[in-house]
N, C-alpha and C positions, 0 to 999 in steps of 0.2 A: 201673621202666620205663627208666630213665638205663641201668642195666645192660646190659639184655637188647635194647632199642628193639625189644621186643613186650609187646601187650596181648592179653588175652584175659578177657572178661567172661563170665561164666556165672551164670544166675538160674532159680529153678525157675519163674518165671510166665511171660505169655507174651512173645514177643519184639518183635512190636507194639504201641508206646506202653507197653513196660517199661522201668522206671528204667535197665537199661542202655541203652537209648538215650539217656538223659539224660545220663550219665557218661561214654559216647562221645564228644556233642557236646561238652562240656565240657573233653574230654582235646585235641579236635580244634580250638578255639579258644583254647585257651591255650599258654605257650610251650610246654607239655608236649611238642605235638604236633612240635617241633624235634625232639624224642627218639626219635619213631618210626622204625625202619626197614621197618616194614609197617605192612599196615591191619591197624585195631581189627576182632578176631575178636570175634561173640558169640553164644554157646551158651545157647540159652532154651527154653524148652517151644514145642510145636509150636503155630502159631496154627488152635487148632481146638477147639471145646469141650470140656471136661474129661470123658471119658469117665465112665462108672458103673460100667463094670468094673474090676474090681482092676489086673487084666493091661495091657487096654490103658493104661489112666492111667499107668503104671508105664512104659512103651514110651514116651510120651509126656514123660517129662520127663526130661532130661540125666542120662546114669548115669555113673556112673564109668570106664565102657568109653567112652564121646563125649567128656568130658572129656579121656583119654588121647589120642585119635585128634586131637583137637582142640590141644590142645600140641606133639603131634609136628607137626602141619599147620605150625604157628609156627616149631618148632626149624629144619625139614626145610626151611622157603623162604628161610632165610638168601641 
């Protein structure tokens, strides 16, 4: 984070009352948060019940394409 002054948290659960919100706050009160040049991004499953189908549950949690898109959003707002 000193490096870069971006964060980007990504969790497969969901992003209401998940630990990344925890390590957010955390990042966001302590001196860390002098290191920021943007806000804490955070990439988590959609807040909606875990589907039964294969497909959708799979649409619903952070792929590796949203990950990508989601670091370029960080790079790109320099």
């Amino acid at each position: 984070m000193k490096k870069t002054g971006r964060v980007l948290l990504v969790n497969d659960a969901h992003k209401t009352n998940g630990f990344i919100g925890e390590i957010s706050a955390v990042i966001s009160e302590s001196e860390a948060f002098d290191y920021l040049d943007g806000p804490i991004l955070r990439l988590a499953a959609e807040d909606i019940p875990v589907p039964y189908n294969q497909a959708l549950e799979t649409a619903m949690i952070p792929s590796v394409e949203r990950i990508k898109k989601y670091i370029l959003k960080l790079v790109n707002n320099r």
